[in-house]
mmCIF file of the C-alpha atoms, coordinates in Angstrom:
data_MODEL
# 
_entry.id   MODEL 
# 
loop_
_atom_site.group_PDB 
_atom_site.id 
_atom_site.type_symbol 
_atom_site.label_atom_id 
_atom_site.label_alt_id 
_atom_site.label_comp_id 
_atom_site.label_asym_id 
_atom_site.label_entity_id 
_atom_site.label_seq_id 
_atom_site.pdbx_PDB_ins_code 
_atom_site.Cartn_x 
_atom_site.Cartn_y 
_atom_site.Cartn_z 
_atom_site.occupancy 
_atom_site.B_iso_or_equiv 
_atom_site.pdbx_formal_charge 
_atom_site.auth_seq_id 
_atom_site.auth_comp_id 
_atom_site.auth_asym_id 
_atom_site.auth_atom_id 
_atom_site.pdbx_PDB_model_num 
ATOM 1  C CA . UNK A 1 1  ? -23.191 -21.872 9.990  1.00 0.00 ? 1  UNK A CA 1 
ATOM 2  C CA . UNK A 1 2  ? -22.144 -25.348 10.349 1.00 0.00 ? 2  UNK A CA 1 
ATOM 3  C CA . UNK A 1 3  ? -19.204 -24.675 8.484  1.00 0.00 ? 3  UNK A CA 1 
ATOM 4  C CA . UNK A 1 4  ? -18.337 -22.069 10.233 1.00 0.00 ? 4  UNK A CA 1 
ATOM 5  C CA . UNK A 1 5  ? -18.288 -23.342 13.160 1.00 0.00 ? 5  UNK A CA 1 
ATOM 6  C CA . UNK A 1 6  ? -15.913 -26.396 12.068 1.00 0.00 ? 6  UNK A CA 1 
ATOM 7  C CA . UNK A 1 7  ? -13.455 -24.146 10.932 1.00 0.00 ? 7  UNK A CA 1 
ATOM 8  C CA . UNK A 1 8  ? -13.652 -21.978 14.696 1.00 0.00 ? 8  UNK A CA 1 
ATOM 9  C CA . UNK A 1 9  ? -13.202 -24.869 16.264 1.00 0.00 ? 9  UNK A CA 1 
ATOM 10 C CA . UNK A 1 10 ? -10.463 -26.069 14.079 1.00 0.00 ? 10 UNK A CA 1 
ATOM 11 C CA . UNK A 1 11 ? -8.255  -22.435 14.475 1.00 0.00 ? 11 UNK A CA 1 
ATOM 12 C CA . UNK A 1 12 ? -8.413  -23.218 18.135 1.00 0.00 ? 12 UNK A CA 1 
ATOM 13 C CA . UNK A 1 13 ? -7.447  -26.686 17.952 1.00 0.00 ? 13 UNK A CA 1 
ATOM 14 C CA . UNK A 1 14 ? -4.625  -25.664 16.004 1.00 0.00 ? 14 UNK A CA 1 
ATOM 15 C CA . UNK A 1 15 ? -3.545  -22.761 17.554 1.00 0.00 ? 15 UNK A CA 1 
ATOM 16 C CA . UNK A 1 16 ? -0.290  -22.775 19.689 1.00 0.00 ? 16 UNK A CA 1 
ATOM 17 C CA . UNK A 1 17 ? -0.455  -22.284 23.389 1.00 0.00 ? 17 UNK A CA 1 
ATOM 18 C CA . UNK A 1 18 ? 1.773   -22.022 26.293 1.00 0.00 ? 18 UNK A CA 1 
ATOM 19 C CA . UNK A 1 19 ? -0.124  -24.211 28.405 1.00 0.00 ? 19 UNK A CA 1 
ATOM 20 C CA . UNK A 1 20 ? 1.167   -27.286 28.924 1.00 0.00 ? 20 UNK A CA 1 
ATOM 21 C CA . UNK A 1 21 ? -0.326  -30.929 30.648 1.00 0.00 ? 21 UNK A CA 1 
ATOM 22 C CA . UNK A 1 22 ? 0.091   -31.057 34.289 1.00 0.00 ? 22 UNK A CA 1 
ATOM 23 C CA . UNK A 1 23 ? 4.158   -31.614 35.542 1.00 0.00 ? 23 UNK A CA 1 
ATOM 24 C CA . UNK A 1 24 ? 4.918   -35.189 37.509 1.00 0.00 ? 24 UNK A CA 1 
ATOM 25 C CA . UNK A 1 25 ? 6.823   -33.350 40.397 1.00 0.00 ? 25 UNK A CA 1 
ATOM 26 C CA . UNK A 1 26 ? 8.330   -35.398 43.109 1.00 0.00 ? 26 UNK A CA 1 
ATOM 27 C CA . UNK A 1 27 ? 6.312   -35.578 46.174 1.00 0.00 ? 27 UNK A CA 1 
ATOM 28 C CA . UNK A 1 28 ? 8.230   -33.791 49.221 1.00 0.00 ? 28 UNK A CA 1 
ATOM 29 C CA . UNK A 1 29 ? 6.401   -33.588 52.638 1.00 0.00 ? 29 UNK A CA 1 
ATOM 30 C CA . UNK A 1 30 ? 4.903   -29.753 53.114 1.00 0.00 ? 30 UNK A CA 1 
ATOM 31 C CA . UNK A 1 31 ? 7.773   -28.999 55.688 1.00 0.00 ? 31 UNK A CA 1 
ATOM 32 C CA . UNK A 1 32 ? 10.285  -29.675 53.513 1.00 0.00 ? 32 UNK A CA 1 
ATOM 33 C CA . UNK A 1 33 ? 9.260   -27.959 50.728 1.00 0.00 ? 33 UNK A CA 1 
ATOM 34 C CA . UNK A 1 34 ? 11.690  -24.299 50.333 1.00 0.00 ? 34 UNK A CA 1 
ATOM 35 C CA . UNK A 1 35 ? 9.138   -21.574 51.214 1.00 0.00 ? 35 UNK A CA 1 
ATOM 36 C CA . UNK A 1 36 ? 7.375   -19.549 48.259 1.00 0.00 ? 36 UNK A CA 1 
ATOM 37 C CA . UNK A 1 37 ? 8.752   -16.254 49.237 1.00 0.00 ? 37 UNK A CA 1 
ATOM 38 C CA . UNK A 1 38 ? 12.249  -18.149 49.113 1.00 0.00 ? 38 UNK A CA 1 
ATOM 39 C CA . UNK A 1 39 ? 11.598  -19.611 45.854 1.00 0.00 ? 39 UNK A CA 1 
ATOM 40 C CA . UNK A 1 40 ? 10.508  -16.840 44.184 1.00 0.00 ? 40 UNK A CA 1 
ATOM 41 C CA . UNK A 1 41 ? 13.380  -14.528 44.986 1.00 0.00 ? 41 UNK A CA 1 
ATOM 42 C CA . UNK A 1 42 ? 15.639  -17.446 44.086 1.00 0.00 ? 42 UNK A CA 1 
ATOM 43 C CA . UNK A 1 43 ? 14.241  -17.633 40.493 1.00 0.00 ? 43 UNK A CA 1 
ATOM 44 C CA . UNK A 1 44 ? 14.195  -13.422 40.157 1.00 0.00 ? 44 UNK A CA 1 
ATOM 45 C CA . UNK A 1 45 ? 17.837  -13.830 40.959 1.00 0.00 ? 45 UNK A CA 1 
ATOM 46 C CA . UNK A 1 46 ? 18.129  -15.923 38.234 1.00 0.00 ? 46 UNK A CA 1 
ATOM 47 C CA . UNK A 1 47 ? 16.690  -13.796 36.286 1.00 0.00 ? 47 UNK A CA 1 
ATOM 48 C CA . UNK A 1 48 ? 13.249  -14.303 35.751 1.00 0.00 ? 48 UNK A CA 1 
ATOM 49 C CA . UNK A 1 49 ? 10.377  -11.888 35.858 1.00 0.00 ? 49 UNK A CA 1 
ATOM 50 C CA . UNK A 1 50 ? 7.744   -13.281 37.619 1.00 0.00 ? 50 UNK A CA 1 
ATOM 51 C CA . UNK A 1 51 ? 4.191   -12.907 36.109 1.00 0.00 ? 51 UNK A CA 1 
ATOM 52 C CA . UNK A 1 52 ? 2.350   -15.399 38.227 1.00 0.00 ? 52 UNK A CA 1 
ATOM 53 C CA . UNK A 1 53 ? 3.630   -18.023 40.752 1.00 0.00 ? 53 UNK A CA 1 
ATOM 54 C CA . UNK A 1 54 ? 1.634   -20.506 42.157 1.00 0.00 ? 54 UNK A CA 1 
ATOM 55 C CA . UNK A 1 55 ? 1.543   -24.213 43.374 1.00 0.00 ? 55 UNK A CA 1 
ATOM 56 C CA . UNK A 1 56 ? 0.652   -27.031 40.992 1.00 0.00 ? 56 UNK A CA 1 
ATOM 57 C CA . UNK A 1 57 ? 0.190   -30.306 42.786 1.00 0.00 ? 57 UNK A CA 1 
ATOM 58 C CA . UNK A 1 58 ? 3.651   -30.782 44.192 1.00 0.00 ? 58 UNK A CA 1 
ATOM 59 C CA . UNK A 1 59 ? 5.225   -28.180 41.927 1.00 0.00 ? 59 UNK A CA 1 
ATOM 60 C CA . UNK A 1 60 ? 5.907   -24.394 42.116 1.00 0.00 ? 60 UNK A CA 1 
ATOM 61 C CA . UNK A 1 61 ? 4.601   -23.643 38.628 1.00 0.00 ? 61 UNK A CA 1 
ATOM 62 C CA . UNK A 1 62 ? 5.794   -19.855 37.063 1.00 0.00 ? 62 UNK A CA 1 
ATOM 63 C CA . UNK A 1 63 ? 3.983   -18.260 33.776 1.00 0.00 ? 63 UNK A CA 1 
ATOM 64 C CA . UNK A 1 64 ? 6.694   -14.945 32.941 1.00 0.00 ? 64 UNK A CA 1 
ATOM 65 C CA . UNK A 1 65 ? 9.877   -14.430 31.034 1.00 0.00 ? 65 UNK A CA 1 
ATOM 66 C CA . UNK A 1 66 ? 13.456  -15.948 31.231 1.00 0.00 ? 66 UNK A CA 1 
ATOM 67 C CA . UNK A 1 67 ? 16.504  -13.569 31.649 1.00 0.00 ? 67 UNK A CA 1 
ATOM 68 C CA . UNK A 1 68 ? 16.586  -13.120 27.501 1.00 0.00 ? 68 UNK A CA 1 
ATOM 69 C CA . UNK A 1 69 ? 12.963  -12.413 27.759 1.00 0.00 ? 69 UNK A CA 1 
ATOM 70 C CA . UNK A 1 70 ? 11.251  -15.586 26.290 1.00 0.00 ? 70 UNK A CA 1 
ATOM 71 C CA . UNK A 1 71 ? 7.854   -16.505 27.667 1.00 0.00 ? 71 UNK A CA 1 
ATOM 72 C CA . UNK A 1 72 ? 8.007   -19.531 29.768 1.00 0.00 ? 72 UNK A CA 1 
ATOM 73 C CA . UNK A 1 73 ? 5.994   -21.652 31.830 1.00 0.00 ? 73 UNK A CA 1 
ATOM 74 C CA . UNK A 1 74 ? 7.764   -24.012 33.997 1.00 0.00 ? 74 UNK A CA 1 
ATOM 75 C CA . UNK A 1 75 ? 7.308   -26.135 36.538 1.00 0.00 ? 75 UNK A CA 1 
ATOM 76 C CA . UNK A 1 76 ? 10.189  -26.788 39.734 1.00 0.00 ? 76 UNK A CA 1 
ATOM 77 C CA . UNK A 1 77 ? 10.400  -29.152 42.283 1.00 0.00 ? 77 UNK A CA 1 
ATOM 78 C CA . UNK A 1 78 ? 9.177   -27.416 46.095 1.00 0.00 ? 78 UNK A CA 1 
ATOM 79 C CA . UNK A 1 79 ? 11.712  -28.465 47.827 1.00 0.00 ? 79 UNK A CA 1 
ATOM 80 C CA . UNK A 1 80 ? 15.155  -28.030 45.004 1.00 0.00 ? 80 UNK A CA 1 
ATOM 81 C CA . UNK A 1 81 ? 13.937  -25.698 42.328 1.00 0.00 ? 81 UNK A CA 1 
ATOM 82 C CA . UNK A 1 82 ? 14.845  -28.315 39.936 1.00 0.00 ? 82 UNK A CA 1 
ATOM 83 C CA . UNK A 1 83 ? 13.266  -27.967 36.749 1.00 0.00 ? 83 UNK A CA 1 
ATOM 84 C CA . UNK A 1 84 ? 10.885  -30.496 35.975 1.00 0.00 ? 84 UNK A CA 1 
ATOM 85 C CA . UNK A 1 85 ? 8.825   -29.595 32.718 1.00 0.00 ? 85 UNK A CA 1 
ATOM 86 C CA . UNK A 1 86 ? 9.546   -26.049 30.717 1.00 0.00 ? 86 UNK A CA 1 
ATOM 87 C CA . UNK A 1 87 ? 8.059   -24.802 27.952 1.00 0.00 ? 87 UNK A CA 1 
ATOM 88 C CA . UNK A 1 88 ? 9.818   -21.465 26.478 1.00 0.00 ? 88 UNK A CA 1 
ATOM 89 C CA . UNK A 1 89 ? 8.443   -19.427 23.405 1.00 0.00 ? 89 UNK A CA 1 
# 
C-alpha cells in the first residue's frame, strides 16, 4: 500500500499541467483598468476562444485556445492587454 501510494503521488508530481504560479501584473487603479466585456472581445478578435476569463489579482487571466488552436493560459495587464506570463501547450 505504501508503495503504492509513493508512486500516486509521484505520477502527479510529475505530471504536466497548464497551471502556472500566480502572474506579477502591474497595479492600475480599478478605473483605469479597460472593462472585461472590452477585453474579452479584444482578445476574440485576436483570435482566441475564450474558455474562461476571469480576474487574477491585477490581471485578466484567460484558460482557452490561441488562433492555431494551442491551449493557453495567460495572464494580461487590466488596463493594456499586455501579456504578462503565457503558457501555451
Amino acid at each position: 500500500m505504501k508503495n503504492t501510494l509513493t508512486v500516486l503521488l509521484t505520477a502527479i508530481a510529475l505530471t504536466p499541467t497548464l497551471a502556472l504560479a500566480k502572474a506579477d501584473c502591474p497595479a492600475h487603479p480599478k478605473s483605469e483598468w479597460m472593462k472585461e466585456s472590452e477585453a474579452r472581445a479584444k482578445l476574440e478578435a485576436q483570435g482566441y476562444k475564450i474558455r474562461k476569463f476571469k480576474i487574477d489579482g491585477q490581471c485578466y487571466e484567460i484558460y482557452g485556445f490561441n488562433k492555431e488552436g494551442k491551449r493557453v493560459e495567460i495572464y494580461f495587464d487590466t488596463k493594456t492587454l499586455d501579456i504578462v506570463k503565457a503558457e501555451i501547450e
